[in-house]
C-alpha positions, 0 to 999 in steps of 0.5 A: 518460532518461524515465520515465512514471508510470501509475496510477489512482484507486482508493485513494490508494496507487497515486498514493503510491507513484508520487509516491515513485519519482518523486521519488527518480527527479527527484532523479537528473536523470530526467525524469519525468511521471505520468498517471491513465490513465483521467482522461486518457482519458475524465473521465466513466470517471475519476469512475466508477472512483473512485466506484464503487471506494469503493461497492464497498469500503465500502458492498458489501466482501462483494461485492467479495470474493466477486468477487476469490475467484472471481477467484483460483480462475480459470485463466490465461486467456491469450486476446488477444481477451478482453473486457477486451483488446477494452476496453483496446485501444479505451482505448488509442487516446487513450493512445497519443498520449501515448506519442508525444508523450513517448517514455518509455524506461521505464514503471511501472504502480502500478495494475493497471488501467494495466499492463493497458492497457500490456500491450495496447499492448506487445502490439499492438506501440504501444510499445516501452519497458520496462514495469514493473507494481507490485503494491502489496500482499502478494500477487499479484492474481488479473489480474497474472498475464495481463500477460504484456508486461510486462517486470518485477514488482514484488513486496512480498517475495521470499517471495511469488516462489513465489506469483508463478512458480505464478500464471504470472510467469517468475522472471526478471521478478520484483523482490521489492524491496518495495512502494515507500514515500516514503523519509522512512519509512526515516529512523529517529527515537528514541522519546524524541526522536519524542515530544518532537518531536510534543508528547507529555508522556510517554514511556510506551508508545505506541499509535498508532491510524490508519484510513486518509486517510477515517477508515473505521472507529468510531474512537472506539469504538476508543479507549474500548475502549483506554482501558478496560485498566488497563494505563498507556499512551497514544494517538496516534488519527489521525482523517483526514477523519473529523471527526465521529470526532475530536470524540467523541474529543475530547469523551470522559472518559479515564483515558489521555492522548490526542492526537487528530488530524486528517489529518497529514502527519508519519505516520513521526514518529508510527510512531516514536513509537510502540510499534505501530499499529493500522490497516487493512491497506492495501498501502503504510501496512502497507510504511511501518510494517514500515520503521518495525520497528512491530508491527502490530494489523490491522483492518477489511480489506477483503475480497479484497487486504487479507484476503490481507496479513492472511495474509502478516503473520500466517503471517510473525509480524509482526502481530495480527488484530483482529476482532470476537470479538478486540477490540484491548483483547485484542490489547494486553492480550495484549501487555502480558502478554507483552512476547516478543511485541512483540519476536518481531514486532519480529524478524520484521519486521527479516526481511521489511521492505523499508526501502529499497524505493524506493531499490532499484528506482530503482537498477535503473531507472538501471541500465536506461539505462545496459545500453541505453547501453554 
């Protein structure tokens, strides 16, 4: 069995939840690869996607989500002959070469970019493998719903089948099994002992503050804000690749213990040391919380996906929106308050997270071999 992981540079998500199916995937005897659709392409087209995505989402979010609204209020457009299928089957040509040359019996798409080229394809009748598009947030993305080739979709919860079937995707297409995390987050790690581990000298409420891979946000800001609640707790601030932020936090006089970090590959021993995370809602970091059962305090989303897994985890109980007239120090000060709240997330939680996401779908991939082999 082979199986073919297309993604693209836009948020390293996309490339995150590649890399953990095809991990487990390997781990089964399959043979996989993966492939950033548009770098294979053209590089030039590669670059200017990667760019131009984190323009749009850090320099120009307003735009961005202006764009996305009007993107949701569409109607299915089912044209074959739409600009979008005219590009994607002038890109596919080099694509399909590829294909040829590695005959995948299944491909998974974990970016919608990709699954639109394979729609094309598929349509064109330039492949014949089961495809599989993930969507990688919580909620159904306005173009998901024209990828009508596509075999299968893999949506972050049952919960958002309704949404999925009223956008135009057949029932029987939809696999609510959860947005696919690397398994490490389905492991689970005791408080005391996920303390001990890091080096943390106290094992007192935790709050763990994470922005991402680039540090978006005044992380600093942040912790003084934190720091400035009598309650007693501690922090664990994951700066990523923002090095001015960890120096400030450094350089800061607090009343509270905090550990700064840098970028760090041990995150899930983090969330479970931790009480709850506040961080951006991102598709994959908010799934690998929910695994961990950690509440989650959601800040600066970008505008368009990530405003809509702000509505999934407010209207499911199982987050708080800090915003610029709700700061964190409310949010938590509201948490200490009422302790119920934390647990009522905590429960919510148990009900909607998707821990064994990847396992899951890597079961119904095995499953697809063994129906076309009797």
């Amino acid at each position: 069995m082979k199986v073919l992981f297309l993604s693209n540079t836009a948020g390293q998500g996309h490339h995150s939840t590649a890399n953990a199916i095809m991990e487990k995937l390997m781990s089964l005897g399959v043979e996989c690869k993966t492939l950033d659709t548009y770098a294979y392409i053209n590089p030039m087209l590669y670059e200017g996607l990667a760019h131009g995505y984190l323009l749009s989402t850090s320099l120009t979010p307003a735009a961005y989500g202006q764009f996305y609204r009007m993107a949701e209020l569409r109607t299915k457009n089912g044209s074959r002959h739409s600009l979008t299928n005219v590009t994607n089957s002038i890109m596919a040509v080099k694509l399909s070469k590829f294909f040829r040359e590695f005959k995948p019996d299944v491909i998974v798409c974990t970016h919608l970019f990709s699954a639109q080229l394979v729609n094309v394809m598929k349509l064109k009748g330039q492949i014949d493998a089961t495809a599989i598009g993930i969507v990688t947030d919580f909620t159904i993305h306005p173009f998901w719903q024209n990828l009508e080739a596509l075999d299968y979709f893999v949506t972050a919860s049952e919960l958002l089948t309704y949404h999925a079937v009223q956008k135009g995707i057949p029932e029987n297409k939809i696999l609510p099994f959860g947005i696919p995390i690397n398994p490490k987050f389905s492991v689970r790690v005791e408080k005391a002992e996920a303390r001990r581990q890091l080096g943390v000298a106290e094992d007192k409420f935790t709050v763990l503050l994470m922005s991402g891979s680039m540090g978006h946000g005044n992380i600093a800001k942040s912790v003084r804000m934190m720091d400035a609640l009598e309650n007693d707790f501690q922090i664990i601030a994951v700066c990523g690749s923002n090095k001015i932020a960890k120096h400030r936090i450094d350089a800061m006089k607090t009343s509270k213990k905090v550990y700064s970090y840098a970028y760090v590959n041990n995150v899930e021993l983090m969330m479970d040391a931790s009480d709850c995370i506040i961080t951006k809602p991102g598709g994959l970091t908010t799934s690998e919380a929910l695994a961990k059962h950690l509440p989650i305090l959601m800040i600066n989303p970008i505008p368009g996906q990530e405003e809509r897994n702000v509505e999934f985890m407010l209207n499911n109980g199982m987050a708080m929106n800090v915003t610029p007239t709700y700061g964190i120090d409310e949010a938590l000060y509201q948490l200490f308050l009422y302790p119920e709240k934390l647990r009522n997330m905590e429960s919510n939680i148990r009900l909607v997270g998707k821990p064994n996401a990847t396992a899951d779908l890597c079961d119904f991939i095995m499953k697809l071999e063994t129906n076309d082999n009797p």
